[in-house]
PyMOL CGO cylinders between C-alpha atoms (Angstrom):
from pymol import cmd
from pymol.cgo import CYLINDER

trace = [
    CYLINDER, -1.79, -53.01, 4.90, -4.16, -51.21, 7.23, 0.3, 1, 1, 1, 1, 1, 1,
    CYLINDER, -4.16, -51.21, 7.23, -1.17, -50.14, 9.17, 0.3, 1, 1, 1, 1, 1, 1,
    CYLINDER, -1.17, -50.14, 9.17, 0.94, -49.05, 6.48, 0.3, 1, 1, 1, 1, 1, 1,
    CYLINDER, 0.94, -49.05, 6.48, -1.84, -46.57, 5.16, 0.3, 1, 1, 1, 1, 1, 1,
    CYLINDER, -1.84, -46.57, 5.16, -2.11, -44.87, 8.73, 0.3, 1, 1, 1, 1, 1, 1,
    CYLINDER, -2.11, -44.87, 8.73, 1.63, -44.43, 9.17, 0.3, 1, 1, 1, 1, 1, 1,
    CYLINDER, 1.63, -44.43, 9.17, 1.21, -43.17, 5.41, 0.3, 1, 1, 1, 1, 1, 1,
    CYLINDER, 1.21, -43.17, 5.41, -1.52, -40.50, 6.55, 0.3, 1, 1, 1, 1, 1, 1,
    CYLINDER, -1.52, -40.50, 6.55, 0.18, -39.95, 9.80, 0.3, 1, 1, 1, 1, 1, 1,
    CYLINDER, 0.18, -39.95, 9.80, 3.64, -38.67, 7.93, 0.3, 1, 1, 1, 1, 1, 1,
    CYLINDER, 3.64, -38.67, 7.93, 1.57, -36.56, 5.51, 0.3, 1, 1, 1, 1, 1, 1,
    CYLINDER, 1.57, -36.56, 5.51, -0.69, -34.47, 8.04, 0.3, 1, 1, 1, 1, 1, 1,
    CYLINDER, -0.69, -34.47, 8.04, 2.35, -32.70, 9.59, 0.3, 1, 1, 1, 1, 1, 1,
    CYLINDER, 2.35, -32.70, 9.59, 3.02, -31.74, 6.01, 0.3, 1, 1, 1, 1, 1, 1,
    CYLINDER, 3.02, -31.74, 6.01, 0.06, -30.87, 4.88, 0.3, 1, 1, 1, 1, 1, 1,
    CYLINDER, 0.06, -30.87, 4.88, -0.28, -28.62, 8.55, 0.3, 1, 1, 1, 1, 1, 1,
    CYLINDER, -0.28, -28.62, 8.55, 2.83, -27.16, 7.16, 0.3, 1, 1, 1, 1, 1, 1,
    CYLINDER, 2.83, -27.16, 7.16, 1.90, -25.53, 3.78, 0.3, 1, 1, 1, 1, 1, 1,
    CYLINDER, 1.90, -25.53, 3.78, -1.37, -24.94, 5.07, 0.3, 1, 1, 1, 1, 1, 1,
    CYLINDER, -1.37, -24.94, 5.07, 0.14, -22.35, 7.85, 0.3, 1, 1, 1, 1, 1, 1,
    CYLINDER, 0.14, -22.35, 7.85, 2.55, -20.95, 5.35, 0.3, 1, 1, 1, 1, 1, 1,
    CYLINDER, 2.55, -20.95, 5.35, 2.47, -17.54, 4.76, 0.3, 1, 1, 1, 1, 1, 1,
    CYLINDER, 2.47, -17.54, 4.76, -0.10, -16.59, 1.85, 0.3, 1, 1, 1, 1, 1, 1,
    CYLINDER, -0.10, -16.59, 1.85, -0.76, -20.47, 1.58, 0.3, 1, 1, 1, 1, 1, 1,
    CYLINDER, -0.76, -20.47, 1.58, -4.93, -19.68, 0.48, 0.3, 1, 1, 1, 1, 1, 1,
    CYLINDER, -4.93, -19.68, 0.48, -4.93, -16.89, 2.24, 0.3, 1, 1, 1, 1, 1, 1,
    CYLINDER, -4.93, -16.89, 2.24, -6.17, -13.49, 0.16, 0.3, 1, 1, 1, 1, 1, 1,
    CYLINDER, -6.17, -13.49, 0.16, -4.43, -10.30, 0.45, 0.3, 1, 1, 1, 1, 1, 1,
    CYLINDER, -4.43, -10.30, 0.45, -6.77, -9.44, 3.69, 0.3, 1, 1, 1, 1, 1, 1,
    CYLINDER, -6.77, -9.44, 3.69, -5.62, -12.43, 5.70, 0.3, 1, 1, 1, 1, 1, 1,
    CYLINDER, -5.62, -12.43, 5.70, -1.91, -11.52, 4.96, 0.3, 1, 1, 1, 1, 1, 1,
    CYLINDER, -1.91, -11.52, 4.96, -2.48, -8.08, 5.92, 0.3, 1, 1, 1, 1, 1, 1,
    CYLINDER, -2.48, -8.08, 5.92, -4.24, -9.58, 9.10, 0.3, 1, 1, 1, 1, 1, 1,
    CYLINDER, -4.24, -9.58, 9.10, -0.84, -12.19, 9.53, 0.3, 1, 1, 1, 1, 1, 1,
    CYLINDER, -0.84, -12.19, 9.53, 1.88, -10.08, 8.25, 0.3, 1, 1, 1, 1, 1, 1,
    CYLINDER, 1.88, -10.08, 8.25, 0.67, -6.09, 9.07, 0.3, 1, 1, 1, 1, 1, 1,
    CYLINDER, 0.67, -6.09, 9.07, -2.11, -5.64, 11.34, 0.3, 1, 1, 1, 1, 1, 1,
    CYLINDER, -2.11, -5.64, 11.34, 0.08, -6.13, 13.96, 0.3, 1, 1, 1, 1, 1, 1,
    CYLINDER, 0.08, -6.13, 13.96, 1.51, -2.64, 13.90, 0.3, 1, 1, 1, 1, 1, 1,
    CYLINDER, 1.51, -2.64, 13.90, -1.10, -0.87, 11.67, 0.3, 1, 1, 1, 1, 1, 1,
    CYLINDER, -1.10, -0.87, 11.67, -4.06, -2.13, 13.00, 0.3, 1, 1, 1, 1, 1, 1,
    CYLINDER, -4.06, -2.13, 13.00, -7.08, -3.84, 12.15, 0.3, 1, 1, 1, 1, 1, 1,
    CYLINDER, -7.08, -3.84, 12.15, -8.09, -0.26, 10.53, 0.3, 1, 1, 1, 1, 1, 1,
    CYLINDER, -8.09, -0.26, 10.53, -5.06, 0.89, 9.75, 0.3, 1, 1, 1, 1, 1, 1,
    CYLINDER, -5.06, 0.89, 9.75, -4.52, 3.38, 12.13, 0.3, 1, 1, 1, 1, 1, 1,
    CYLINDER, -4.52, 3.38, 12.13, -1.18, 2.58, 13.28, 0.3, 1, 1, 1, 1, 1, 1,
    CYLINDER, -1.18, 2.58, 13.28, -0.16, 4.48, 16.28, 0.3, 1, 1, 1, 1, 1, 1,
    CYLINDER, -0.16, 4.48, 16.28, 0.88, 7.67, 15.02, 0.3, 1, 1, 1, 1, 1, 1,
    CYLINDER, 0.88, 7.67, 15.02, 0.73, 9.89, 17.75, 0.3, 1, 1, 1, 1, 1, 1,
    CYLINDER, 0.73, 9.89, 17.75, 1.17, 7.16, 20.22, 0.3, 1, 1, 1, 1, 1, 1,
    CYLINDER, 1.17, 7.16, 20.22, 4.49, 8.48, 22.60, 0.3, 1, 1, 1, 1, 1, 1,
    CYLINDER, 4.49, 8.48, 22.60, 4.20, 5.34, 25.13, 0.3, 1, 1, 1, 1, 1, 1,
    CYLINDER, 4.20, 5.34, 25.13, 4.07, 2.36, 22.78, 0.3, 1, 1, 1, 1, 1, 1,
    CYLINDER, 4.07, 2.36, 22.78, 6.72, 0.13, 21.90, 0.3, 1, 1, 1, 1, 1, 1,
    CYLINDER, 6.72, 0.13, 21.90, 5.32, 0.81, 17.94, 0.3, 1, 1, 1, 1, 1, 1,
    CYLINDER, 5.32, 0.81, 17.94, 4.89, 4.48, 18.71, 0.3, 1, 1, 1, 1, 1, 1,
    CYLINDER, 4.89, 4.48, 18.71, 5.40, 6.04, 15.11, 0.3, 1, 1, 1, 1, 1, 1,
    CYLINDER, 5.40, 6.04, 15.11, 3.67, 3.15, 12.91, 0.3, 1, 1, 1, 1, 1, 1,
    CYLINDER, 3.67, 3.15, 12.91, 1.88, 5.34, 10.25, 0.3, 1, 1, 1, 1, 1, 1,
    CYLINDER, 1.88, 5.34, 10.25, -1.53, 6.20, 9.91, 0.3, 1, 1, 1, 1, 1, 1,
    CYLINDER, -1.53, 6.20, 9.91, -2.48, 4.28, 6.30, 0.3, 1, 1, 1, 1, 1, 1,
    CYLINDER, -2.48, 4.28, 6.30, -5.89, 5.93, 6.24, 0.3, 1, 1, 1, 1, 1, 1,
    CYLINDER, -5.89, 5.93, 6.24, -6.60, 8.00, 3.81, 0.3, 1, 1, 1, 1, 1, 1,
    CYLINDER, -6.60, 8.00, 3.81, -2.75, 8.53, 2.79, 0.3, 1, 1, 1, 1, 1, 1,
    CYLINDER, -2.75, 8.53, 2.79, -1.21, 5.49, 1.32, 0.3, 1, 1, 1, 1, 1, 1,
    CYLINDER, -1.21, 5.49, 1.32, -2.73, 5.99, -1.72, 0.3, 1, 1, 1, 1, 1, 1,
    CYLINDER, -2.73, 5.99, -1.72, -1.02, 9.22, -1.74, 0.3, 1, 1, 1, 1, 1, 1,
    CYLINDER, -1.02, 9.22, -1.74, 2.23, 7.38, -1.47, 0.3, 1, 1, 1, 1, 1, 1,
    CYLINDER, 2.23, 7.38, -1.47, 1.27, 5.15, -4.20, 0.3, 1, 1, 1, 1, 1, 1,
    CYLINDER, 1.27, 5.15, -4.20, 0.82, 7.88, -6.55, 0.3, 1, 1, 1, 1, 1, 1,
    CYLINDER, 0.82, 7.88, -6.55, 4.56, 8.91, -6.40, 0.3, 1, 1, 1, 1, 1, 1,
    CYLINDER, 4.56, 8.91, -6.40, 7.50, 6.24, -8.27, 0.3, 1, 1, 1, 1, 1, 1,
    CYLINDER, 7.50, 6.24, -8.27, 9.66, 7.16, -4.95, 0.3, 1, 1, 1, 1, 1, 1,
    CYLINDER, 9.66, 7.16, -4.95, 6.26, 6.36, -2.44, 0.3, 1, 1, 1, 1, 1, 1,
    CYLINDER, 6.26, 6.36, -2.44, 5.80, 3.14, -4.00, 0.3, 1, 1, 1, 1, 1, 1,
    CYLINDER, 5.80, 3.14, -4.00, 9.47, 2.34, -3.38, 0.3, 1, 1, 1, 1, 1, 1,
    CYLINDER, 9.47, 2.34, -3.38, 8.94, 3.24, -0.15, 0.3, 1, 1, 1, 1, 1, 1,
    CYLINDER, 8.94, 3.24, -0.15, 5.69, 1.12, 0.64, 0.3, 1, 1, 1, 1, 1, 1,
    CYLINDER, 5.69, 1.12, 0.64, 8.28, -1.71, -0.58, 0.3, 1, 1, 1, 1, 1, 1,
    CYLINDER, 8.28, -1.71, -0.58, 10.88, -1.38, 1.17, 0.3, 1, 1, 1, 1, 1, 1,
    CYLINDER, 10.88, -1.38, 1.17, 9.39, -0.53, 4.50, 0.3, 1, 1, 1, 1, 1, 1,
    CYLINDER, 9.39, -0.53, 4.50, 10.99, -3.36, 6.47, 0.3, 1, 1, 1, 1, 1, 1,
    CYLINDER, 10.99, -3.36, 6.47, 7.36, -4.91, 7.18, 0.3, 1, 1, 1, 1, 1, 1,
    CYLINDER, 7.36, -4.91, 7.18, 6.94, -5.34, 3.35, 0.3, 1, 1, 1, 1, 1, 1,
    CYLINDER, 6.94, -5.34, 3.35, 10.49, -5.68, 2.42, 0.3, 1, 1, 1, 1, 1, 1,
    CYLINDER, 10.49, -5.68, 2.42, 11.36, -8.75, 4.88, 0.3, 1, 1, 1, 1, 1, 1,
    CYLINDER, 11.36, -8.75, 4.88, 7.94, -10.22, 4.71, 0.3, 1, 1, 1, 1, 1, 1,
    CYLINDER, 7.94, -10.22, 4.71, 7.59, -13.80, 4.22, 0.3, 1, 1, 1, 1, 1, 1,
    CYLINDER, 7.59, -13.80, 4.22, 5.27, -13.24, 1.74, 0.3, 1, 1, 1, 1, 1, 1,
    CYLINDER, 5.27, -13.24, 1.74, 6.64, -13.68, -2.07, 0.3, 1, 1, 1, 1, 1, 1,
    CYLINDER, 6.64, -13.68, -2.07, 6.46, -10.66, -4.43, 0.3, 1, 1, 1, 1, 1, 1,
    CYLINDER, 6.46, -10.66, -4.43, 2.77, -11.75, -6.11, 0.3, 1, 1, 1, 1, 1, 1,
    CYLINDER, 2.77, -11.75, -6.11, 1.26, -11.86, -2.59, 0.3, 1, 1, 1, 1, 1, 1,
    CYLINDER, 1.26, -11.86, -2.59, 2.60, -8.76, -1.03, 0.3, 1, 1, 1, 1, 1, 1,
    CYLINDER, 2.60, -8.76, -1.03, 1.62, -6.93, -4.71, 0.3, 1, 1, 1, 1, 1, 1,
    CYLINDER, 1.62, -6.93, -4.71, -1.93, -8.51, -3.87, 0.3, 1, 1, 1, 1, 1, 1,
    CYLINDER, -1.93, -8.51, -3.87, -2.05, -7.16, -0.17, 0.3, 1, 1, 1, 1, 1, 1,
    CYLINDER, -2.05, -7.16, -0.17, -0.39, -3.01, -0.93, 0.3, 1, 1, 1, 1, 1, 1,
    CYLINDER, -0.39, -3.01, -0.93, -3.35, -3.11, -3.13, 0.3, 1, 1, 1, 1, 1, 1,
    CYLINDER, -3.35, -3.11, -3.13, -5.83, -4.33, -0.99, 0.3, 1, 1, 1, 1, 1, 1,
    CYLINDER, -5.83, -4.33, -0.99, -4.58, -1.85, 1.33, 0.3, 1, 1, 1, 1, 1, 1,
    CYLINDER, -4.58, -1.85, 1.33, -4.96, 1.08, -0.70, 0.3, 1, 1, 1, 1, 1, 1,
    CYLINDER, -4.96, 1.08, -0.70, -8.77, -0.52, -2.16, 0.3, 1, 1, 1, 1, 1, 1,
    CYLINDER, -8.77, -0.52, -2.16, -9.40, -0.75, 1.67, 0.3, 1, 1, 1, 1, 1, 1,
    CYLINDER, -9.40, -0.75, 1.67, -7.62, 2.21, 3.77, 0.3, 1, 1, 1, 1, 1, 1,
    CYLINDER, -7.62, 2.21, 3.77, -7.39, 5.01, 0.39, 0.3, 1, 1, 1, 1, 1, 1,
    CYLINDER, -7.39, 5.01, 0.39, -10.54, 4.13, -1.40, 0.3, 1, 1, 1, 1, 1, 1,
    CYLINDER, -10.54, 4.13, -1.40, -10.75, 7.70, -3.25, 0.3, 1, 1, 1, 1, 1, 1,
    CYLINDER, -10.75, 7.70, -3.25, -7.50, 7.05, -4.49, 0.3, 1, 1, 1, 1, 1, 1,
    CYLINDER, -7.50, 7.05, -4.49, -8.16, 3.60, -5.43, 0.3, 1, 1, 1, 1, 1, 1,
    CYLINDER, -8.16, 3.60, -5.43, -11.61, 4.59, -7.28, 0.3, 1, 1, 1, 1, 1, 1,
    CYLINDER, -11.61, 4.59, -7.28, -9.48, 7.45, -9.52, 0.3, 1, 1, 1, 1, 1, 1,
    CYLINDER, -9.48, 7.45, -9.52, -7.28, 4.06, -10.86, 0.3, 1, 1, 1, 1, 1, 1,
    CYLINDER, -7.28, 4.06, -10.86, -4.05, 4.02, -8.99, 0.3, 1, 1, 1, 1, 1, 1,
    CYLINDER, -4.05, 4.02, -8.99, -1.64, 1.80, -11.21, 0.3, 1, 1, 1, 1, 1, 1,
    CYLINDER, -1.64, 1.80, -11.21, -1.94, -1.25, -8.91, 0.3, 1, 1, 1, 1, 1, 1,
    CYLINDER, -1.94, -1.25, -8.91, 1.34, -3.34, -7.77, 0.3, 1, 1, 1, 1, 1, 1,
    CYLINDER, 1.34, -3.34, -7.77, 2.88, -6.03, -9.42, 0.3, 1, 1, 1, 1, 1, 1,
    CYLINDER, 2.88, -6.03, -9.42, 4.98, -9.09, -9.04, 0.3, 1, 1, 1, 1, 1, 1,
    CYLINDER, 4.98, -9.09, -9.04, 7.32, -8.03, -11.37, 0.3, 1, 1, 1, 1, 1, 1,
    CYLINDER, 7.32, -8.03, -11.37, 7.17, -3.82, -9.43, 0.3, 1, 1, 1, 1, 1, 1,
    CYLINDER, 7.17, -3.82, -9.43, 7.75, -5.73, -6.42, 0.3, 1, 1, 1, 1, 1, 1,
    CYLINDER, 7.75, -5.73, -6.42, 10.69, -7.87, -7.24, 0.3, 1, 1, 1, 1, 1, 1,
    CYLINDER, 10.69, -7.87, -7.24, 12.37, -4.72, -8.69, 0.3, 1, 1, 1, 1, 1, 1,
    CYLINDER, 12.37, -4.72, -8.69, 12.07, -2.35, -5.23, 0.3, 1, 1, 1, 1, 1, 1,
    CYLINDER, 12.07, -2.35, -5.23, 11.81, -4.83, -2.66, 0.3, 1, 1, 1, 1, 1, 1,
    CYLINDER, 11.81, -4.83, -2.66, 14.90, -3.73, -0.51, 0.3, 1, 1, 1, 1, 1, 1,
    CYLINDER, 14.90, -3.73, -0.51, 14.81, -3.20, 2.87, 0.3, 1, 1, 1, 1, 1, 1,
    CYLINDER, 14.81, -3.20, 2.87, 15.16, 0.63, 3.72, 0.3, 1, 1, 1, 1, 1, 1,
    CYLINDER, 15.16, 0.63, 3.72, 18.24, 1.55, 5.91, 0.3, 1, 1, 1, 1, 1, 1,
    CYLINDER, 18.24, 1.55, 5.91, 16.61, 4.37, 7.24, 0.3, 1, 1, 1, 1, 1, 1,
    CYLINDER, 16.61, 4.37, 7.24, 12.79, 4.59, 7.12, 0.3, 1, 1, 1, 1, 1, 1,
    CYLINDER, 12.79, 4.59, 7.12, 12.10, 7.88, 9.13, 0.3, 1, 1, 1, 1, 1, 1,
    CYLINDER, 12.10, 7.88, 9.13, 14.23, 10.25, 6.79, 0.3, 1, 1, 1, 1, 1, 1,
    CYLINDER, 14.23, 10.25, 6.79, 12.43, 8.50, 3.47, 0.3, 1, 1, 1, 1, 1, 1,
    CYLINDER, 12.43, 8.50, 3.47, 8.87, 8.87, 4.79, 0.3, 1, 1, 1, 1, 1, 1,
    CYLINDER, 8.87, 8.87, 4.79, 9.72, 12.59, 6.22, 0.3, 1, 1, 1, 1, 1, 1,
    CYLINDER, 9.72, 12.59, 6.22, 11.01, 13.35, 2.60, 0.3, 1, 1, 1, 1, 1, 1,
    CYLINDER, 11.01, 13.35, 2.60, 7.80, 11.89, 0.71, 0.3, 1, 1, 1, 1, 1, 1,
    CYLINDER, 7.80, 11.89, 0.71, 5.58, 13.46, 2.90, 0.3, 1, 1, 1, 1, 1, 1,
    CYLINDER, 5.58, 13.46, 2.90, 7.61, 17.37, 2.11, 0.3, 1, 1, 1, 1, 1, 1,
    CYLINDER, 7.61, 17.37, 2.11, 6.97, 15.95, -1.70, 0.3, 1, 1, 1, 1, 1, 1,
    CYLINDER, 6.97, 15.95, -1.70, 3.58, 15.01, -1.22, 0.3, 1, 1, 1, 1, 1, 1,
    CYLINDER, 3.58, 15.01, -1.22, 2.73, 18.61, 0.76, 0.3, 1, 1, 1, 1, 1, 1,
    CYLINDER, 2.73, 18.61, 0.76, 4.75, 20.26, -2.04, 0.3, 1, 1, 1, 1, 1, 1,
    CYLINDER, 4.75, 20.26, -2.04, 2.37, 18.10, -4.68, 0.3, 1, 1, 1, 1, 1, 1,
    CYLINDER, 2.37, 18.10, -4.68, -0.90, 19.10, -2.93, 0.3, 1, 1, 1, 1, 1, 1,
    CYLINDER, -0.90, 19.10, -2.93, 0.21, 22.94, -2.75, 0.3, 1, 1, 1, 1, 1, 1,
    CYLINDER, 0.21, 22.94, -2.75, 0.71, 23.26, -6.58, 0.3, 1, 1, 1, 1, 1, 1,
    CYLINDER, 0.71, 23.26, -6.58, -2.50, 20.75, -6.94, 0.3, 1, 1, 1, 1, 1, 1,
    CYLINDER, -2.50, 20.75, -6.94, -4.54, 23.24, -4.95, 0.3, 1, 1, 1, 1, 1, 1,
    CYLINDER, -4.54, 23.24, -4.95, -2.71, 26.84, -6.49, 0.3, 1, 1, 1, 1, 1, 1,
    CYLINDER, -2.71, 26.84, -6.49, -3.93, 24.90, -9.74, 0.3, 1, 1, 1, 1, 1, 1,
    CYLINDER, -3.93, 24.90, -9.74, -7.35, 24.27, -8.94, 0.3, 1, 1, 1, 1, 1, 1,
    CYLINDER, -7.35, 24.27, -8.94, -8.04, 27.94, -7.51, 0.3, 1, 1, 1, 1, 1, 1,
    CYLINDER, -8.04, 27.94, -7.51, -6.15, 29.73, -10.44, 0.3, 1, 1, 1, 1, 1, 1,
    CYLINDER, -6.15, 29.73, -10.44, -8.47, 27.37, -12.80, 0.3, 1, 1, 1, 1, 1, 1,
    CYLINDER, -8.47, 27.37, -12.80, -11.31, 28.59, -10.83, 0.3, 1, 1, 1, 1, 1, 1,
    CYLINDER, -11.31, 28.59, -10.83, -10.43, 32.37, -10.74, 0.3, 1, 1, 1, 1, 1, 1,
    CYLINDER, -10.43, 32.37, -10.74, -9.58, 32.64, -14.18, 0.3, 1, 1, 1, 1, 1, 1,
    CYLINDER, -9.58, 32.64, -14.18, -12.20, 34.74, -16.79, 0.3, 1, 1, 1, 1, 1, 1,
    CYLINDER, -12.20, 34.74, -16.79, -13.98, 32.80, -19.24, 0.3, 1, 1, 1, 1, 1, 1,
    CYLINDER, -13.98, 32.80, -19.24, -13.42, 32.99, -22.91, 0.3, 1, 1, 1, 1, 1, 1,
    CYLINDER, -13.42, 32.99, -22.91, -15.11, 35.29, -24.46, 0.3, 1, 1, 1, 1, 1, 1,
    CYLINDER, -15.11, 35.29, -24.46, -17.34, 34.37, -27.22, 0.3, 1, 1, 1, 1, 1, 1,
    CYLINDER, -17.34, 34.37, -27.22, -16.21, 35.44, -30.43, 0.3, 1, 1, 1, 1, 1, 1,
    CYLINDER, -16.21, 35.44, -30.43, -18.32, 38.02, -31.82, 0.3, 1, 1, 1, 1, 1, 1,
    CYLINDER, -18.32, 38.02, -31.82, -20.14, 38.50, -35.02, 0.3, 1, 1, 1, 1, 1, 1,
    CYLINDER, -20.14, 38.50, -35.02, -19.40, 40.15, -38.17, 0.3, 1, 1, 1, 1, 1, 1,
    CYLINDER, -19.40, 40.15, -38.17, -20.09, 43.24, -38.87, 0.3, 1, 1, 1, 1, 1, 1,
    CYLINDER, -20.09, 43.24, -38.87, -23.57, 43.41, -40.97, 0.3, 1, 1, 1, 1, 1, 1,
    CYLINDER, -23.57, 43.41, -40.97, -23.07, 45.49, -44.39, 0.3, 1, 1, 1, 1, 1, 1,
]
cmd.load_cgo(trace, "trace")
């Protein structure tokens, strides 16, 4: 009996090793980012933007900027489809959970405005992988400058523009 309930245990641990290193098996949204993206972008998410010598020259800078992407229908397709997201192992819920925690933890000014977060059900819808990721980032980022151009023209003619006047009074008798 004693033997049978080692062999028993013996079969399971593999098993149990198994779901434990699966991806997003209890692991939050940073430990998948740290597993599934942190590998190109960084622990900080600096990527290697300007980087001419690497092998991942080009990975994007997600400071300060992904949020920006998240603001824009086509920008969230594109933070989908990105082949990192888009082929991850991780299931639609947990790669939701981590673009989030990415924008909470790399675009926190966009985050504290109230981006509309991910969901499963977002995810499901634009996760394919994108044929050509260069030519869809260049063309969200002309969108994004274009965006920020009128945001800022806005803002200045708000600024520059007279007050109201006050209406005035009648005319006493």
């Amino acid at each position: 009996m004693h033997r049978l309930r080692r062999a028993g245990t013996c079969a399971v641990a593999p098993l149990l090793l198994l779901v434990a290193a699966a991806p997003g098996a209890a692991n939050g949204p940073r430990q998948d980012y740290q597993l599934q993206c942190q590998g190109c972008h960084l622990a900080d998410g600096s990527g290697s933007e300007g980087a001419d010598v690497s092998p991942l020259a080009g990975v994007p800078d997600l400071r300060g900027r992904i949020g920006r992407f998240a603001s824009l229908p086509q920008g969230r397709a594109y933070l989908v489809g990105v082949p990192g997201s888009a082929q991850s192992p991780l299931d639609d819920a947990e790669l939701a959970a981590v673009l989030n925690w990415m924008v909470r933890e790399f675009d926190p000014v966009v985050a504290e405005r109230g981006f509309p977060p991910f969901d499963e059900h977002e995810v499901e819808r634009l996760r394919r992988p994108l044929a050509d990721v260069a030519s869809v980032r260049a063309r969200l980022l002309r969108a994004l400058a274009g965006r920020a151009g009128r945001d800022a023209a806005a803002a200045a003619s708000a600024r520059t523009r007279p007050a109201l006047a006050a209406p005035s009074a009648p005319d006493a008798p």
